[in-house]
C-alpha angles and dihedrals in degrees: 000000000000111000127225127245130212122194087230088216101064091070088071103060087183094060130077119247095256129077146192121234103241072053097048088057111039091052091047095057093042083048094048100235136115127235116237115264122233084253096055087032089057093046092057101037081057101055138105092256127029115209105258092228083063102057121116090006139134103216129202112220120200089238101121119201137174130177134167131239104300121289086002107134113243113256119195092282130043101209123195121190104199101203106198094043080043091217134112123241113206124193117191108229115216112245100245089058096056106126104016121107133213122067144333119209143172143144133248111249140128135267116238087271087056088252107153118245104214119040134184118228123184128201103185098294094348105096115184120202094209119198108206093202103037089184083079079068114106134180133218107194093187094063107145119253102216136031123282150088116320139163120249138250123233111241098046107014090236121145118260137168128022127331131287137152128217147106089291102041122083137218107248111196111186140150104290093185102033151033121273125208105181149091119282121253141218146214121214117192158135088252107082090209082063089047092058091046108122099187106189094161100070121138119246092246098059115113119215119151122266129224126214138199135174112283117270093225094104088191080070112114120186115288113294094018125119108245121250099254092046091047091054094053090060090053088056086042087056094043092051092042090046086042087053096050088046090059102061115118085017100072140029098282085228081067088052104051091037079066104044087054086051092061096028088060091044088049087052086053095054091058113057 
């Protein structure tokens, strides 16, 4: 099924086309969509036919990154000091990966409440890019050190290993001499080269279009409505609670209400 895009600027007519990230972001998860990924981003920008709406752009993806200076072992924050904007940009580092190098990564989606899973919080000119399941967060330890052609990893389409150029490789331009907190960004055109282009170094004011889809959580119902799990396991709850009724008088009323605690504790669980 192909899945329909929506420039996320054009729902505010009062708004230019172009957005920051913090602004990408933030207007994705109040409109309830999630950005394309570099690795749906990719896909498209490779195809026959690019959408029209796409051509020329720079293009935000939701996928979010963040590295140290090269070969500097991670500590329990990633902090970026983005000196024109004149503002920091934290990232939290699961615990597991304390002490590793290379890059976290993870994309911006929902939970099955519709919950975001990456939010922006500012404290005057600190600004933390929270991930509410840090588990979403992966590493790639052979993330390059230095700028240049690369070939790609599977999950997230981010360049990994030693250098090499050709059709399937990509250009990956990052901070050589300092740490990086931010979403990465794309170049959609008619030059190949600038097709291949993976920019994960760009400041926090910079402005680039930005790209939706509908979030890939299929548990997801429109908003306000129960999710389909959840609503099926109203549906058991009801169908214990109407078989119990139905066995009174047939069975020890001690059987009955162990029963009955059993569902209502069930039904307490379900609900923190």
């Amino acid at each position: 099924m192909q899945k329909q895009l929506f420039r996320l600027s054009l729902y505010d007519p009062n708004e230019g086309q172009l957005l920051t990230q913090i602004q990408a972001i933030a207007k994705a998860n109040q409109k309830k969509f999630r950005l394309l990924s570099n690795k749906e981003l990719d896909h498209i920008l490779f195809s026959p036919s690019l959408p029209q709406e796409m051509d020329s752009c720079q293009i935000w993806t939701g996928t979010l990154c963040a590295y140290e200076v090269p070969r500097k072992f991670f500590s329990n924050f990633i902090q970026y000091f983005d000196k024109r904007a004149n503002i920091d940009v934290v990232f939290e580092v699961p615990y597991k990966f304390v002490g590793s190098v290379g890059l976290l990564v993870v994309n911006q989606d929902f939970d099955r409440y519709g919950n975001p899973l990456i939010t922006v919080e500012n404290k005057e000119k600190v600004f933390l890019l929270k991930v509410h399941d840090l588990s979403k967060v992966h590493i790639i330890k052979d993330f390059p050190e230095c700028c240049g052609w690369y070939p790609i990893e599977e999950r997230f389409g981010i360049p990994i290993d030693t250098q090499m150029h050709s059709d399937s490789t990509r250009h990956l331009v990052r901070l050589e001499d300092a740490s990086y907190v931010g979403l990465l960004l794309r170049h959609a055109s008619s030059s190949f080269s600038q097709k291949q282009t993976i920019s994960i170094n760009q400041p926090h004011f910079h402005q680039a279009s930005a790209f939706c889809t509908t979030p890939l959580n299929p548990a997801l119902e429109e908003p306000g409505q129960m999710p389909a799990a959840e609503k099926d396991f109203e549906a058991l709850i009801r169908e214990a609670e109407e078989a119990l009724n139905s066995l009174k008088g047939k069975v020890e009323e001690q059987t009955i209400k162990k029963i009955k605690d059993l569902v209502n504790a069930i039904k307490l669980i379900q609900l923190r």
